[in-house]
Kinemage of the C-alpha trace (Angstrom):
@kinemage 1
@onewidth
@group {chain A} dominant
@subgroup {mainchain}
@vectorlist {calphas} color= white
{ca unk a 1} P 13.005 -23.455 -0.317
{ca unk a 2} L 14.379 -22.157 3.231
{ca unk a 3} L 15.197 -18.860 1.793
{ca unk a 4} L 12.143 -18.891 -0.071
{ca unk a 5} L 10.179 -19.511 3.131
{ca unk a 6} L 12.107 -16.753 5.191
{ca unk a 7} L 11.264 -13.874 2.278
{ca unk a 8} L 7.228 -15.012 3.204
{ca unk a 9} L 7.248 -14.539 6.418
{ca unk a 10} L 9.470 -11.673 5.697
{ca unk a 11} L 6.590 -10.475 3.379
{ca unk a 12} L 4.003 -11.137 6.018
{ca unk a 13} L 5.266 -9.036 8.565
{ca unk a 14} L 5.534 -5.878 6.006
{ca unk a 15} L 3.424 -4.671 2.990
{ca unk a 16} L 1.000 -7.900 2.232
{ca unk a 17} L -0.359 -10.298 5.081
{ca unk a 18} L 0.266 -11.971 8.249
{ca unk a 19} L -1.526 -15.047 7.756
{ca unk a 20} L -1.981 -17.754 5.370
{ca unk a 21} L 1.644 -17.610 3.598
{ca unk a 22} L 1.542 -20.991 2.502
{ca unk a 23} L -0.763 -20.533 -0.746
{ca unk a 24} L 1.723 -17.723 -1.845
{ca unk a 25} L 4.581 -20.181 -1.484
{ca unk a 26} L 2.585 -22.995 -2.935
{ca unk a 27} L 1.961 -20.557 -6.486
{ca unk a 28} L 5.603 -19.649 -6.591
{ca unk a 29} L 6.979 -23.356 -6.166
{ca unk a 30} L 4.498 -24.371 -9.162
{ca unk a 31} L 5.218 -21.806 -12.220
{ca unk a 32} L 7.024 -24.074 -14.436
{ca unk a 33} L 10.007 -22.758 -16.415
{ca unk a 34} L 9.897 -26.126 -18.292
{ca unk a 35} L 6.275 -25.372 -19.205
{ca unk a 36} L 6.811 -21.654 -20.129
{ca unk a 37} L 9.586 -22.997 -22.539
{ca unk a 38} L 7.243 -25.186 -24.292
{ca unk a 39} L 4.798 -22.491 -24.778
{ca unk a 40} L 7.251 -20.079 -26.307
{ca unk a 41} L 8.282 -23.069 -28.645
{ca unk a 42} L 5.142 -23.577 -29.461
{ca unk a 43} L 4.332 -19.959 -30.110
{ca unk a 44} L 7.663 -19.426 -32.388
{ca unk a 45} L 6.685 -22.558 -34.167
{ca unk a 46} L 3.765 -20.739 -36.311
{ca unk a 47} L 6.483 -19.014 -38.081
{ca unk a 48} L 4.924 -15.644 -38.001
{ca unk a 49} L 1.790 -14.352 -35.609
{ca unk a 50} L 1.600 -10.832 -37.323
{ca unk a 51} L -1.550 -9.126 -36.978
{ca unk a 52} L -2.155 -8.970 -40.360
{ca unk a 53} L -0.738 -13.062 -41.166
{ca unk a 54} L -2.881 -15.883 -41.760
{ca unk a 55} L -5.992 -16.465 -39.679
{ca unk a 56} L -7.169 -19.449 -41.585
{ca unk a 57} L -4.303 -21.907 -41.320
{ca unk a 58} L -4.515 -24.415 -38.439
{ca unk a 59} L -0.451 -24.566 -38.277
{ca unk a 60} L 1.212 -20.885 -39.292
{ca unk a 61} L -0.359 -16.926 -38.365
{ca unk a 62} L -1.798 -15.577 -35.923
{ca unk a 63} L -4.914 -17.715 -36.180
{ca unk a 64} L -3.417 -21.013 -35.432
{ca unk a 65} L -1.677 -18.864 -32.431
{ca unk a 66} L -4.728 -17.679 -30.847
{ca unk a 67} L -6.906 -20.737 -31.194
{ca unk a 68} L -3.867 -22.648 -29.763
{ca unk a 69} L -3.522 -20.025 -26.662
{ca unk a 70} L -7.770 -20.250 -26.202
{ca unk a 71} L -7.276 -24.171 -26.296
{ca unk a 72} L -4.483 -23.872 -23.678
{ca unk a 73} L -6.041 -21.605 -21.683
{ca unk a 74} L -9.802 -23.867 -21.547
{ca unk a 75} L -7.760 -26.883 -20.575
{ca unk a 76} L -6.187 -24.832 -17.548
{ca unk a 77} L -10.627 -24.090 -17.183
{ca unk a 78} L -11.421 -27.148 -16.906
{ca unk a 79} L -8.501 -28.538 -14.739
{ca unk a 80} L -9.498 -25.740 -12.572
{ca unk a 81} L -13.419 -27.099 -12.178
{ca unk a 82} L -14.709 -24.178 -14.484
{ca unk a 83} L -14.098 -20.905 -12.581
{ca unk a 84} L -11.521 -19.636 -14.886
{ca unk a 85} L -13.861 -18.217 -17.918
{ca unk a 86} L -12.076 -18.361 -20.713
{ca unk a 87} L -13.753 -16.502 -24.307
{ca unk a 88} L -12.565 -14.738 -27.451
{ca unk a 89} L -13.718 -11.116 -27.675
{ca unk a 90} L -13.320 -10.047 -31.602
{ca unk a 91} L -13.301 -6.628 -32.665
{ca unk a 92} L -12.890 -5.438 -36.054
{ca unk a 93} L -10.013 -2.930 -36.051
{ca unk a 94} L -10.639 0.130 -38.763
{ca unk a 95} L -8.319 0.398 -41.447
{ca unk a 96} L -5.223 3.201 -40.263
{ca unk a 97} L -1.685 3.494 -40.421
{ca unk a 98} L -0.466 0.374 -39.470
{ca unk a 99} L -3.850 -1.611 -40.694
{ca unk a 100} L -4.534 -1.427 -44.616
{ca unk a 101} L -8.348 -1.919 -44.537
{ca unk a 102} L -10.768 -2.842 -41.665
{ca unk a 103} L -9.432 -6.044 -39.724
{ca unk a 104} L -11.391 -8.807 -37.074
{ca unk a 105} L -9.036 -8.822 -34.053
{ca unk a 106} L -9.327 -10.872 -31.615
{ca unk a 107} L -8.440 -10.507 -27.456
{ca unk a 108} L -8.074 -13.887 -25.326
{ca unk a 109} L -9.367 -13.361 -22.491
{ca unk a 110} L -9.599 -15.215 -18.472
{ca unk a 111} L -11.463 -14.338 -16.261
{ca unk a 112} L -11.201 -15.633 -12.867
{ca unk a 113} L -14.100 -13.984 -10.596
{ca unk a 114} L -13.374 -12.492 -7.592
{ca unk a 115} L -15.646 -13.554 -4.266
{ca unk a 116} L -17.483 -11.066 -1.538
{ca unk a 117} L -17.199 -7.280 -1.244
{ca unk a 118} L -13.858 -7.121 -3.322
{ca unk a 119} L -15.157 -8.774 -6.255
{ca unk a 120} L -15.634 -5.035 -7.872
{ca unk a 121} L -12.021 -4.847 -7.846
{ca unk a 122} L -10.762 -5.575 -11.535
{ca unk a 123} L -6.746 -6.915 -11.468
{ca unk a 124} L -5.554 -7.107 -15.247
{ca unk a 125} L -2.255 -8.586 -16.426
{ca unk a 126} L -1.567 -9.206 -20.043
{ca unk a 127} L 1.252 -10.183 -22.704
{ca unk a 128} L 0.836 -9.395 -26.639
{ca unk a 129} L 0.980 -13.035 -29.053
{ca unk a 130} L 1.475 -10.708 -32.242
{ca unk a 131} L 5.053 -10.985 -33.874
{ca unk a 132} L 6.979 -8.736 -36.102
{ca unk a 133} L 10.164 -8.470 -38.084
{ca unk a 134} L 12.295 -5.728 -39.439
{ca unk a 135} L 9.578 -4.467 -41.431
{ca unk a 136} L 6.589 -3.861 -39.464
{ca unk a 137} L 4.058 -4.189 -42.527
{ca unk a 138} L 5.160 -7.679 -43.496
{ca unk a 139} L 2.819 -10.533 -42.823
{ca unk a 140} L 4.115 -13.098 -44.814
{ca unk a 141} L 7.686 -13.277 -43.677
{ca unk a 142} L 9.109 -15.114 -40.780
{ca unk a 143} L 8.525 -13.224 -37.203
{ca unk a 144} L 9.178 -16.178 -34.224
{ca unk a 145} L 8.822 -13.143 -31.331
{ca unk a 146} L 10.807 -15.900 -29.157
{ca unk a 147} L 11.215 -12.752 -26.451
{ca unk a 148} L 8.704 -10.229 -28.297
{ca unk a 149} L 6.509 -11.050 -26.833
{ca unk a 150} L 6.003 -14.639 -26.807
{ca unk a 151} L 8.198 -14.770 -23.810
{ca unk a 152} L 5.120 -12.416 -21.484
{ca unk a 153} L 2.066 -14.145 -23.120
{ca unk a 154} L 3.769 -17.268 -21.695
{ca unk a 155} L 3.778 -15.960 -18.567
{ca unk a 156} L 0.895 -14.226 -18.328
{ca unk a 157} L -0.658 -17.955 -19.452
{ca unk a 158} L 1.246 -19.974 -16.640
{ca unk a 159} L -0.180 -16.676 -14.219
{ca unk a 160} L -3.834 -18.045 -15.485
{ca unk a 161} L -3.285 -21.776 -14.561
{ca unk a 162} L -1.233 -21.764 -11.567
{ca unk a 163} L -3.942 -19.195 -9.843
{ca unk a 164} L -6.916 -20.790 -11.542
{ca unk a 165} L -6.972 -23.304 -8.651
{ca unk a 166} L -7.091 -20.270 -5.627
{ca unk a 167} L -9.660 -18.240 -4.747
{ca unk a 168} L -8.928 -13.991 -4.434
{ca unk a 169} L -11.085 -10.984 -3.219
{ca unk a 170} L -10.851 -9.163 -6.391
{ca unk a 171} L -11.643 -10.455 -10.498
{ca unk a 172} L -8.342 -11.645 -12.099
{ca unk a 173} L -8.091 -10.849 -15.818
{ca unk a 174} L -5.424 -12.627 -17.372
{ca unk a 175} L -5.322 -11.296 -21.523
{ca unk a 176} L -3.274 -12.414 -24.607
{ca unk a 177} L -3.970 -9.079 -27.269
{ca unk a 178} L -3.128 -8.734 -30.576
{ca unk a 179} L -1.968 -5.580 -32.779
{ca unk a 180} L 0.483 -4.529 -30.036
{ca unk a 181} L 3.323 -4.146 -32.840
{ca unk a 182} L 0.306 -1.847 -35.154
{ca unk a 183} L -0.195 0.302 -32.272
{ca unk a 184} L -1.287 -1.318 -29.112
{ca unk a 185} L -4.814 -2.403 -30.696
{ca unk a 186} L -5.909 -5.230 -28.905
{ca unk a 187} L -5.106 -3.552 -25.168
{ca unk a 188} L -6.497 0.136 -26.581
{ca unk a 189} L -9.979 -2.155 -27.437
{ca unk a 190} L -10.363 -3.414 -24.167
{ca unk a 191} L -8.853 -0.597 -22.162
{ca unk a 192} L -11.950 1.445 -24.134
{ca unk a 193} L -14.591 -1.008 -23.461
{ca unk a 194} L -13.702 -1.206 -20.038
{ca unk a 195} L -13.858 2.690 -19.527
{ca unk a 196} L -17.157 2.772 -21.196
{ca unk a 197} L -18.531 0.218 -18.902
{ca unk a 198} L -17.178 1.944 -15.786
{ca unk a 199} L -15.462 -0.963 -14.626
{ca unk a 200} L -13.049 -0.921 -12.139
{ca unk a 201} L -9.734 -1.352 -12.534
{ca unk a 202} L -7.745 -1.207 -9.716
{ca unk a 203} L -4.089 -2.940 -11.567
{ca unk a 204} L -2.843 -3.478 -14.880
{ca unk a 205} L 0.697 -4.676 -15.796
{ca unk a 206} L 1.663 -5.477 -18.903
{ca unk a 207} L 4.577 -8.067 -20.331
{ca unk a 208} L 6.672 -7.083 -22.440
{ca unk a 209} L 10.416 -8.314 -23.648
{ca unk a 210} L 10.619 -10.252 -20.502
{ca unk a 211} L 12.937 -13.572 -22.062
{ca unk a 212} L 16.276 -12.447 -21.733
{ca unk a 213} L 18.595 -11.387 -18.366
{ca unk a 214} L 21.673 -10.634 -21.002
{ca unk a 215} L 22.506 -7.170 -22.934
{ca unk a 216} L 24.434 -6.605 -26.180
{ca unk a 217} L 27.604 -5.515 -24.270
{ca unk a 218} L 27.788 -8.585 -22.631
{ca unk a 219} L 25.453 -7.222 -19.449
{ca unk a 220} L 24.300 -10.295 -17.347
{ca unk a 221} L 21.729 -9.996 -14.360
{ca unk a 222} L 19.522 -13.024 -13.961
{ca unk a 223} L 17.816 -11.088 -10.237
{ca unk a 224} L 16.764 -7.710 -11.309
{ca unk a 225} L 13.427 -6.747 -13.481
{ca unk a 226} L 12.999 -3.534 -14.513
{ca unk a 227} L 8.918 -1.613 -13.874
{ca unk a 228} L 8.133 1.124 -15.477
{ca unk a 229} L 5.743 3.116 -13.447
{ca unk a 230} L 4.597 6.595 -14.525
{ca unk a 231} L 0.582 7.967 -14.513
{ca unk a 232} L 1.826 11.450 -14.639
{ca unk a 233} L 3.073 11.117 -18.146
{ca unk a 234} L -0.194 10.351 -20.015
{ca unk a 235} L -2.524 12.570 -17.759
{ca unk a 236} L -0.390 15.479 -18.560
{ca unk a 237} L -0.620 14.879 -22.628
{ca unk a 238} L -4.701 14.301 -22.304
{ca unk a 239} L -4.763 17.309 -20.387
{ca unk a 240} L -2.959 19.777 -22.498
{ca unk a 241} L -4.383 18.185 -25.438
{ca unk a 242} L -8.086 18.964 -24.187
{ca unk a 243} L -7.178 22.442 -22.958
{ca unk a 244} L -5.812 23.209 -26.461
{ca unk a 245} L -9.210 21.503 -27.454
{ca unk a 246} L -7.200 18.586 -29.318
{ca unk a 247} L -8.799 16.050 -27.106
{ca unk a 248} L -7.721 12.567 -28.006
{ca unk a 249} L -10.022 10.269 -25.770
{ca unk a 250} L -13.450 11.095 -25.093
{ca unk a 251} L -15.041 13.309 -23.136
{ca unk a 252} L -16.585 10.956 -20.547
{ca unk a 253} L -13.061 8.934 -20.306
{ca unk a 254} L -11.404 12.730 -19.546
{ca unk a 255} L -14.074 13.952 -17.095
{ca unk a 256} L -13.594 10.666 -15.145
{ca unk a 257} L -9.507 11.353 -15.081
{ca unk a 258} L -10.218 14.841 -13.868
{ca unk a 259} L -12.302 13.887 -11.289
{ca unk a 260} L -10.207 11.220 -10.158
{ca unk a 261} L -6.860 12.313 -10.647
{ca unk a 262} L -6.710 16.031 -11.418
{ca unk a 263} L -6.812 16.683 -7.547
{ca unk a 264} L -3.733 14.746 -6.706
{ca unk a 265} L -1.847 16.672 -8.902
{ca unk a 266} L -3.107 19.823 -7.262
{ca unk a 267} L -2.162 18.807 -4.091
{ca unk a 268} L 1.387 17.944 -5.101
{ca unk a 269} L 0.981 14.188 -5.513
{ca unk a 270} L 2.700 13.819 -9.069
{ca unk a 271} L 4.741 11.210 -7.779
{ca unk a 272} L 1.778 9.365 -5.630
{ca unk a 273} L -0.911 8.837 -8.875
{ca unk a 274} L -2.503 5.266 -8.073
{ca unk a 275} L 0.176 4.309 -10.965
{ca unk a 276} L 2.660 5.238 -8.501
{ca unk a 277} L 1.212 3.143 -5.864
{ca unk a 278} L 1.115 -0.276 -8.385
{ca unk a 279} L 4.698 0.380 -8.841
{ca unk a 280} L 5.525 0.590 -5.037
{ca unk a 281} L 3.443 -2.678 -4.302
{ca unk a 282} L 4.619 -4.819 -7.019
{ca unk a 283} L 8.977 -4.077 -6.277
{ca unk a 284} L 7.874 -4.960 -2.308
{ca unk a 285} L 6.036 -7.865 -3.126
{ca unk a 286} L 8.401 -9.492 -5.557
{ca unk a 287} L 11.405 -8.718 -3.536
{ca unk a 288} L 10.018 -9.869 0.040
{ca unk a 289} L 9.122 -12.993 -1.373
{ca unk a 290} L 12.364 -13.198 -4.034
{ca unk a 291} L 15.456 -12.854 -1.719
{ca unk a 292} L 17.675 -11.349 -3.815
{ca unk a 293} L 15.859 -10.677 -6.617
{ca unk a 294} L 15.086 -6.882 -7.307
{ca unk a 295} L 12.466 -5.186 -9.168
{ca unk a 296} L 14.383 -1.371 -10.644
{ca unk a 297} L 11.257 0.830 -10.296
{ca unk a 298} L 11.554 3.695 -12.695
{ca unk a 299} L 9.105 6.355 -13.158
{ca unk a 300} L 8.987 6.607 -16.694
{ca unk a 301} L 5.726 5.256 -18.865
{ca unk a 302} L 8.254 3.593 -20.962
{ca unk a 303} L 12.005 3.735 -22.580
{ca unk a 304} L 12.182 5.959 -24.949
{ca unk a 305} L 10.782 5.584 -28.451
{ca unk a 306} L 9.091 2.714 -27.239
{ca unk a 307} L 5.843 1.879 -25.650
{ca unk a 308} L 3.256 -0.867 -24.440
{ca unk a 309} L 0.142 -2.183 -24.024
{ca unk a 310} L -0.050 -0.623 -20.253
{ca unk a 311} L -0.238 2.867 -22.244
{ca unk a 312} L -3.845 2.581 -23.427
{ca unk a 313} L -5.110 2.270 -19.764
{ca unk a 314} L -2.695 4.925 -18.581
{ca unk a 315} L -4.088 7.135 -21.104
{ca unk a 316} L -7.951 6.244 -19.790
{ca unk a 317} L -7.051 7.046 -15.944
{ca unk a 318} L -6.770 3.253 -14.853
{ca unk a 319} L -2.818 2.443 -12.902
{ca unk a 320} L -0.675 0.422 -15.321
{ca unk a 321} L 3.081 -0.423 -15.351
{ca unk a 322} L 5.366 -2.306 -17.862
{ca unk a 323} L 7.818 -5.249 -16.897
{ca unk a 324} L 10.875 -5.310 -18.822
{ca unk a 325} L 13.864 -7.637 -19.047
{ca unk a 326} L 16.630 -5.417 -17.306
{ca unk a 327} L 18.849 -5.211 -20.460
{ca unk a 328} L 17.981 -5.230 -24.211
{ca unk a 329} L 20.173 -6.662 -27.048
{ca unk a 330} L 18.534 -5.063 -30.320
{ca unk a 331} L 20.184 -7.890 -32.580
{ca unk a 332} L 16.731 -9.589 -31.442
{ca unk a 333} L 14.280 -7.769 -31.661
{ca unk a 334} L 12.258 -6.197 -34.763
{ca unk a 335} L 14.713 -7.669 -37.062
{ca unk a 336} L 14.456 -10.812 -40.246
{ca unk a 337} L 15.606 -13.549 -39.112
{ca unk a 338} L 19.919 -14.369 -41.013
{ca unk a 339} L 23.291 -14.432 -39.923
{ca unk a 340} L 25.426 -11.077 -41.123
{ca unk a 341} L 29.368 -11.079 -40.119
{ca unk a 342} L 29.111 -13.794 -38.192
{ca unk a 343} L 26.294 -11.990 -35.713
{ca unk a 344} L 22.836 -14.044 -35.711
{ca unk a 345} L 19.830 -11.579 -35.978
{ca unk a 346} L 16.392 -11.993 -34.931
{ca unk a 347} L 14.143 -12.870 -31.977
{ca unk a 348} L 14.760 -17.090 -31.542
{ca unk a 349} L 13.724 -19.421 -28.877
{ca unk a 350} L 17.967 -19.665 -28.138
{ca unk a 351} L 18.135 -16.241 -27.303
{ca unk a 352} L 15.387 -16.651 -24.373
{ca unk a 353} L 16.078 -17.400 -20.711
{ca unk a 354} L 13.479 -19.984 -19.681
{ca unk a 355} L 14.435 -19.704 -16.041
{ca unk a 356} L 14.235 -15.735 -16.183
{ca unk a 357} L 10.665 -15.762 -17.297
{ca unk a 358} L 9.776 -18.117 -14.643
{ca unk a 359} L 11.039 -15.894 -11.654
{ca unk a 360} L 9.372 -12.650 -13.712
{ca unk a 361} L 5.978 -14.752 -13.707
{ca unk a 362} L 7.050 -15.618 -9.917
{ca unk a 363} L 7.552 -11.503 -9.427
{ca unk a 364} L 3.995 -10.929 -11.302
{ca unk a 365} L 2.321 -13.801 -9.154
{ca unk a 366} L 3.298 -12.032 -5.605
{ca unk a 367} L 2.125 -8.802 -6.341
{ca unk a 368} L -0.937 -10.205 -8.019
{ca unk a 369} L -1.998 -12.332 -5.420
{ca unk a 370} L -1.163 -10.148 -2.495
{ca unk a 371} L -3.027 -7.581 -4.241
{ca unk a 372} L -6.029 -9.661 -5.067
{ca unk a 373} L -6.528 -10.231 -1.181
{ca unk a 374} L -6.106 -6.841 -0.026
{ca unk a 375} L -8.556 -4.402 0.092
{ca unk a 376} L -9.748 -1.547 -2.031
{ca unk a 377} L -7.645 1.717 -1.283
{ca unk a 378} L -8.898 4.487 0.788
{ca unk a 379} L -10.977 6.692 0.073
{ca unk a 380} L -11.967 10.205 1.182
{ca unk a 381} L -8.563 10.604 2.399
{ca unk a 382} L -7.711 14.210 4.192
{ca unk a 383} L -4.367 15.430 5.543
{ca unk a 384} L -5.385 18.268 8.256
{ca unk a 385} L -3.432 21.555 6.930
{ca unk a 386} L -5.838 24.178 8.773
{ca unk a 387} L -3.420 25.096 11.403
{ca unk a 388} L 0.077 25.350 12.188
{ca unk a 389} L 1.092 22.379 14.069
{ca unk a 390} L 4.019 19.616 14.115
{ca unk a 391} L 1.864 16.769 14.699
{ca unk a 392} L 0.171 15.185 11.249
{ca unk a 393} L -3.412 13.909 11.517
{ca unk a 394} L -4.830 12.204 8.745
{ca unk a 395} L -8.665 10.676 8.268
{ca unk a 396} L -10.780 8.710 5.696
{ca unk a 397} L -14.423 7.768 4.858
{ca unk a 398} L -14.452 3.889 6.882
{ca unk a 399} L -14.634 1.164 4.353
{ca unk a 400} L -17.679 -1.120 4.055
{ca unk a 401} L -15.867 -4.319 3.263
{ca unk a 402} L -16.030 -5.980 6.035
{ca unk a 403} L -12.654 -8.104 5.685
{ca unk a 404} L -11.306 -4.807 6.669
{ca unk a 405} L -9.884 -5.090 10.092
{ca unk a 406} L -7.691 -1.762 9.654
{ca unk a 407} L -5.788 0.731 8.825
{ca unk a 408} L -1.961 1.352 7.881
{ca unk a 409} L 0.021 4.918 7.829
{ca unk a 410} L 2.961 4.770 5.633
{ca unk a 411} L 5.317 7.465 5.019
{ca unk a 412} L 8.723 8.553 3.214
{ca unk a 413} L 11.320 10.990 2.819
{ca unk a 414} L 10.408 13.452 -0.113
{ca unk a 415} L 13.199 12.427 -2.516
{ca unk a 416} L 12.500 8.251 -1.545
{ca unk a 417} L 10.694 6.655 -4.274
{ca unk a 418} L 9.176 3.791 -2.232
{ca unk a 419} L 7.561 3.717 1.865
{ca unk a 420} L 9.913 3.516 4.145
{ca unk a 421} L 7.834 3.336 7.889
{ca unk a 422} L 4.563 2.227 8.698
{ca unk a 423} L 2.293 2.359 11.702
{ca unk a 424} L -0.874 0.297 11.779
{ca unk a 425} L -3.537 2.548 13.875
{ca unk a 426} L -6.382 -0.417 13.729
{ca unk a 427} L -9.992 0.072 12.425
{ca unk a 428} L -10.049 4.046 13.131
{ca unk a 429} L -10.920 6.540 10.374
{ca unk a 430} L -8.309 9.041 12.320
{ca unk a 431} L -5.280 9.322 13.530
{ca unk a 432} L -2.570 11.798 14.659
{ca unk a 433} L 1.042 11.002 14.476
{ca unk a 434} L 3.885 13.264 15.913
{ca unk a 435} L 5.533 13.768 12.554
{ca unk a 436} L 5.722 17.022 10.458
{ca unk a 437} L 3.771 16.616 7.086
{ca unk a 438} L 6.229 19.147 6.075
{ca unk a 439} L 8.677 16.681 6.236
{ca unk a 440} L 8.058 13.189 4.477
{ca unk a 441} L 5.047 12.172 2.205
{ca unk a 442} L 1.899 9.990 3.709
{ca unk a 443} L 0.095 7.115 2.370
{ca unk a 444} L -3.211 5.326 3.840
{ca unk a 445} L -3.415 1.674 2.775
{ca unk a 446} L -6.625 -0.764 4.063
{ca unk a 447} L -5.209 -4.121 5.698
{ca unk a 448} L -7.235 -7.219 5.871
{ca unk a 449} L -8.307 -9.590 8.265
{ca unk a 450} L -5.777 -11.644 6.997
{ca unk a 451} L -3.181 -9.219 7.289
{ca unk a 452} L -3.054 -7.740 3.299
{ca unk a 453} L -2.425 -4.006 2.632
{ca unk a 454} L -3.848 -2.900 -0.963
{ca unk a 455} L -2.503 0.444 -2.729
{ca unk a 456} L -1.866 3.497 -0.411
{ca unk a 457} L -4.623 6.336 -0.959
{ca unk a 458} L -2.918 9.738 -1.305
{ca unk a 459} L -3.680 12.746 0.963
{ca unk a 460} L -5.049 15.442 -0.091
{ca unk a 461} L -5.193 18.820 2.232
{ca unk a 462} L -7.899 20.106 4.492
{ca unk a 463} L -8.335 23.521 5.170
């Protein structure tokens, strides 16, 4: 608890706030690995939750799943006096590759409201309770999905309960989706509905594969988490795909990304998309208030041949990142359940670190919550390139929140992924620093009264 206390004020004094550490501390010290273990028990224990399995059955399929996760979920409501809203949103799913004929669906979703100007701000974090086994079209056989991905709707339900009882600046969404294993269904549903309705989502991180700290060479790491953080990916497909007039999302979800996005890329930002940003808050969150415990940000959607539920929002211009356990050991995942040669196949409760999933949840929680009482990024943010000068100055459009008390200039080498320096320049919308922009890439973040930076804002150039 020492160290744990020296990482918080560590993190207070850096990317998140200078004040009020002791709710932060209080969340960490009360995820429960012993709960989290019980959940993913209980999830393995309805045999299979395919997407296509039994909906009717009060003890096996994904029915009996989901109306145990809503039941969980409305008892962490109530403990929680009723401001965590807790509601099934059903969709019916059109028959397609993965789906035989038209199919009800059904997203769990929390909702815990945000207060005062930042309540706008939409923070989503989400785990898939479908199951699968080696073949991806049977319902009917067993499919426990111990790690996959019973192991991150666990989490993402001990997220829900622990922070049920505080109060943030910005909404909280806290989802368990279905179909992820038929093509990221239940995230792609809500991802669309959200675009639709314009709202705005600031975060999404999804949890995937997060049970296990131990490879299938013998790889052990119980302290490192892998994110993978990449918006370039996605924009670049929906791009080329609408130039070649193959558009694949429509047109008022592409004109939005344009709009919003499209100019970062022309001003060199590839590698500072608000995707970019989640990443860079998240690994300094979890690691200032995890000593020891580090969060390997790679800029990749995804591994390869794989993919999650973050992709749907990526795809509709929102910032969304994967955690992943740091190794995988194939022998569990996707695969029937039996014993060949001696080696025991398929994704069991015994193959999942309880512990592990507690400190990922723990890694989730402090960029979360830090997050959540930050403010909104920047906007209007200009980096003066009209003359030839070594001197950077750098101005944005004043926020109207009025827990703003200022502003932070961050900065890195060109071939550093994350910030490296910072200089807080109080509640100015300008500010010159003697520093060639030739040199290092700058970031304008929005700091609290409470001492919280949210997401650096990208520069783009003035003429």
């Amino acid at each position: 608890m020492q160290r744990l206390a020296c990482a918080l004020l560590a993190l207070l004094a850096t990317t998140t706030s200078r004040a009020q550490p002791d709710d932060l501390q209080a969340m960490l010290t009360e995820v429960s690995p012993a709960r989290i273990e019980a959940r993913i028990r209980k999830l393995v224990s309805f045999g299979t939750r395919h997407t296509l399995s039994d909906i009717a059955s009060d003890t096996r399929g994904i029915g009996a799943a989901r109306r145990w996760i809503t039941s969980e979920l409305q008892a962490c409501a109530k403990a929680s006096g009723g401001r965590l809203q807790v509601e099934e949103q059903s969709f019916i799913e059109p028959a397609g590759p993965r789906v035989p004929q038209a199919t009800e669906l059904v997203n769990v979703v929390a909702t815990l409201p945000g207060r005062g100007a930042g309540k706008a701000r939409t923070l989503v974090v989400s785990g898939h309770y479908d199951s699968r086994n080696s073949d991806v079209m049977d319902s009917l056989g067993e499919a426990p999905g111990a790690n996959d991905d019973a192991s991150g709707t666990a989490a993402v339900m001990e997220l829900a309960c622990v922070m049920a009882g505080r109060q943030f600046d910005a909404t909280l969404v806290f989802m368990a989706v279905p179909g992820e294993e038929q093509g990221l269904l239940g995230a792609a549903q809500w991802a669309r509905e959200a675009r639709a309705a314009g709202v705005n989502v600031e975060a999404m991180i999804t949890n995937d594969i997060i049970g296990s700290s131990r490879g299938d060479a013998g790889q052990h790491d119980a302290r490192r988490l892998r994110l993978f953080a990449d918006g370039l990916d996605p924009l670049v497909r929906l791009l080329t795909q609408a130039q070649a007039n193959r558009p694949t999302a429509d047109a008022k979800t592409l004109a939005a990304m344009q709009a919003e996005l499209l100019p970062l890329l022309q001003a060199g930002g590839n590698e500072d998309l608000p995707t970019h940003q989640l990443g860079r808050h998240l690994k300094a969150a979890a690691e200032a208030a995890m000593p020891g415990f580090t969060v390997q940000l790679i800029q990749r959607r995804d591994r390869y041949l794989r993919g999650g539920d973050h992709i749907p929002f990526l795809e509709r211009g929102y910032a969304a990142v994967r955690f992943s356990e740091p190794f995988e050991n194939f022998a569990h995942q996707h695969q029937n359940p039996r014993t060949e040669g001696g080696t025991v196949y398929g994704d069991l409760p015994e193959f999942v670190d309880f512990a592990y999933v507690a400190d990922v949840a723990r890694a989730n929680l402090a960029g979360l919550a830090t997050l959540a009482w930050a403010p909104a990024p920047p906007k209007g943010v200009r980096l003066d390139a009209s003359g030839l000068t070594n001197d950077s100055t750098l101005e944005w459009t004043a926020s109207d929140d009025p827990e703003v008390a200022g502003y932070r200039i961050v900065w890195r080498d060109t071939d550093a992924a994350t910030w490296q320096q910072s200089k807080d320049v109080g509640r100015v919308t300008r500010a010159t620093l003697p520093i060639s922009k030739d040199n290092v890439v700058f970031g304008v973040q929005a700091v609290s009264k409470k001492g919280y930076a949210g997401l650096a804002s990208y520069p783009l150039p003035k003429r």
